[in-house]
C-alpha positions in Angstrom: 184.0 105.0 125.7 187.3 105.9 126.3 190.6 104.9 129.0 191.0 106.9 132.0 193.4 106.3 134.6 195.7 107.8 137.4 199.0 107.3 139.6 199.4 108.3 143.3 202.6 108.5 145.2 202.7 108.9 149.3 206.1 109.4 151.2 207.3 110.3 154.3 210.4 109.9 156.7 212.2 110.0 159.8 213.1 113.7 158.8 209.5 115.0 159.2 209.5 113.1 162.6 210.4 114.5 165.8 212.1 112.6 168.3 210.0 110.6 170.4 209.7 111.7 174.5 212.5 109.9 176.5 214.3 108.0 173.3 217.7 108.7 172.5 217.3 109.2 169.0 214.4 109.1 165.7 214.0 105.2 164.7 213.9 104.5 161.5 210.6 105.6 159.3 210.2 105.3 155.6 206.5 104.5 154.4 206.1 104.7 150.4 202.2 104.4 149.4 201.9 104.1 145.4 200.0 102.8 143.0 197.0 103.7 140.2 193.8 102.7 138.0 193.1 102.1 135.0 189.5 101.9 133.7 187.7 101.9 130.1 185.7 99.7 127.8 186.6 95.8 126.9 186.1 96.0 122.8 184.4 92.5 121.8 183.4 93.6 118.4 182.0 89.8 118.0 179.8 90.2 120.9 178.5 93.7 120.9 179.7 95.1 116.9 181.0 98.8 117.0 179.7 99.7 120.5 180.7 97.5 123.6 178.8 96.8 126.5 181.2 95.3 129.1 183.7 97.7 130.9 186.9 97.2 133.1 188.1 98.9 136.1 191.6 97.8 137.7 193.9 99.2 140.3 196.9 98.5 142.1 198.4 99.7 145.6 201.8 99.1 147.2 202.5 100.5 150.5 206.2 99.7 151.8 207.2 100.4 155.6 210.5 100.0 156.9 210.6 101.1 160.2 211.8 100.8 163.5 210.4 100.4 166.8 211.6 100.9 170.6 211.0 98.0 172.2 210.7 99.0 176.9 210.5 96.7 179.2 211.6 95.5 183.0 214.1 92.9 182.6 215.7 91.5 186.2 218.6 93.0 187.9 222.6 91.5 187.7 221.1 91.2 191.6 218.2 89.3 191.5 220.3 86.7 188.9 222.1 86.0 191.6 219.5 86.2 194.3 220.1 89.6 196.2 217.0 90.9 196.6 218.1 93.5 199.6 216.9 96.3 197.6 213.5 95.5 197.3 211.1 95.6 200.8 209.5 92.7 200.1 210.5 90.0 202.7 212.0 86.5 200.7 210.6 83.1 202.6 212.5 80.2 202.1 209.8 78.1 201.3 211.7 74.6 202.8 211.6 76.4 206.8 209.0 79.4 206.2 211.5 81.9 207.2 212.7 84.6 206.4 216.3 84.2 203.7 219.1 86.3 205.8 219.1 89.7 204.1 216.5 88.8 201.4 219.4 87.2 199.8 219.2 83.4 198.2 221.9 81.6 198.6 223.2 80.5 195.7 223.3 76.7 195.8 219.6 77.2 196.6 218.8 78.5 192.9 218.0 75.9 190.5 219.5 75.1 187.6 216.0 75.6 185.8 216.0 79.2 186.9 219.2 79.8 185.7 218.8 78.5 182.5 215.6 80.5 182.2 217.3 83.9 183.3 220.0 83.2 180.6 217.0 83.7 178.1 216.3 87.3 179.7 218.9 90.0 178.2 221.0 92.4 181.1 219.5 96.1 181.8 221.1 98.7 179.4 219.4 101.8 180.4 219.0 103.4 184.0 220.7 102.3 187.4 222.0 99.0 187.9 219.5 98.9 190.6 216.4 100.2 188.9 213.8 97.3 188.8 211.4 98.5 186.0 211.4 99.9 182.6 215.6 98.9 182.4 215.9 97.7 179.1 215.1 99.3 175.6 215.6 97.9 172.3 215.2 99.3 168.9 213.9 96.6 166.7 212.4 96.4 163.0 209.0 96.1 161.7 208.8 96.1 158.6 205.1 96.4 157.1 204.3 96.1 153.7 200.8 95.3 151.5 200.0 95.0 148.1 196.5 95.3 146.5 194.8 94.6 143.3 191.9 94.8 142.2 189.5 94.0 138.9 186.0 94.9 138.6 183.9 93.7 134.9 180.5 95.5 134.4 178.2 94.2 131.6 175.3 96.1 130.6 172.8 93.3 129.5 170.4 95.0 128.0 168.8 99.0 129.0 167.4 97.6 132.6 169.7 94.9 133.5 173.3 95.2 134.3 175.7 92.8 135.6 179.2 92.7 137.3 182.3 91.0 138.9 184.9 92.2 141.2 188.0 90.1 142.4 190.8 91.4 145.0 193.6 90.5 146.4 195.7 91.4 149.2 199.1 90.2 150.1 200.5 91.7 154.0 203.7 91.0 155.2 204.8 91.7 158.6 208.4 91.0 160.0 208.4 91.6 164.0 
């Protein structure tokens, strides 16, 4: 019949990391995991007199993530924006005659304000050679992870064969992307 309990602390970083294949530099990584129990008897001399019957066991976690992520992918070329599609093998039909645009270039009049306004949405390539069609963007964005835990467990001993308990947890996860 007596309190027991315990702490815990987890951490790393960015400086036990190595630099990941083909990335200009470590991206951020912090993760902090931390928490403890605490367990015992719940005294309810009214209920039980000197000896109790009922028990407690409660615990708590935190784990906190900041971090950062690279972020590839294939945006479209300054060219293609403006229709020039002579690097590419790929023949470009006009589809209002069914031939062939002169040099696999669109002329400009011909793209639709739609597609412009769609294109705007897509950011410029920042990595490789203004004429590289795939993996020409990286990015190094956040995301953040971070849960917190608790938990309460109640055990009753009814009587010497019959026993009784409750547990309640909760769990809070927060994800920025």
């Amino acid at each position: 019949e007596q309190f027991h309990g315990d702490i815990f602390e987890f951490h790393t970083d960015r400086a036990l990391n190595a630099t990941p294949y083909a990335k200009p530099s470590k991206p951020q990584y912090i993760a902090n995991d931390f928490g403890g129990t605490l367990s015992g008897p719940l005294r309810l001399p009214v209920l039980y007199g000197a000896r109790s019957h009922t028990f407690f066991l409660g615990t708590f976690e935190d784990f906190q993530n900041p971090q950062q992520l690279f972020i590839t992918n294939s945006v479209p070329t300054s060219a293609f924006r403006s229709g020039n599609f002579s690097s590419i093998s790929t023949t470009i039909i006009d589809p209002a005659s069914g031939l062939p645009f002169q040099g696999n270039q669109i002329p400009a009049p011909r793209i639709s304000l739609q597609s412009t306004g769609i294109l705007a949405l897509y950011p410029l390539p920042n990595i490789g050679t203004p004429t590289q069609l795939s993996n020409n963007y990286i990015q190094l964005r956040r995301d953040d992870y971070t849960t917190d835990q608790y938990d309460i467990r109640i055990d009753n001993r009814i009587g010497s064969r019959q026993s009784a308990f409750g547990r309640y947890t909760h769990k809070n996860i927060v994800q920025d992307l």
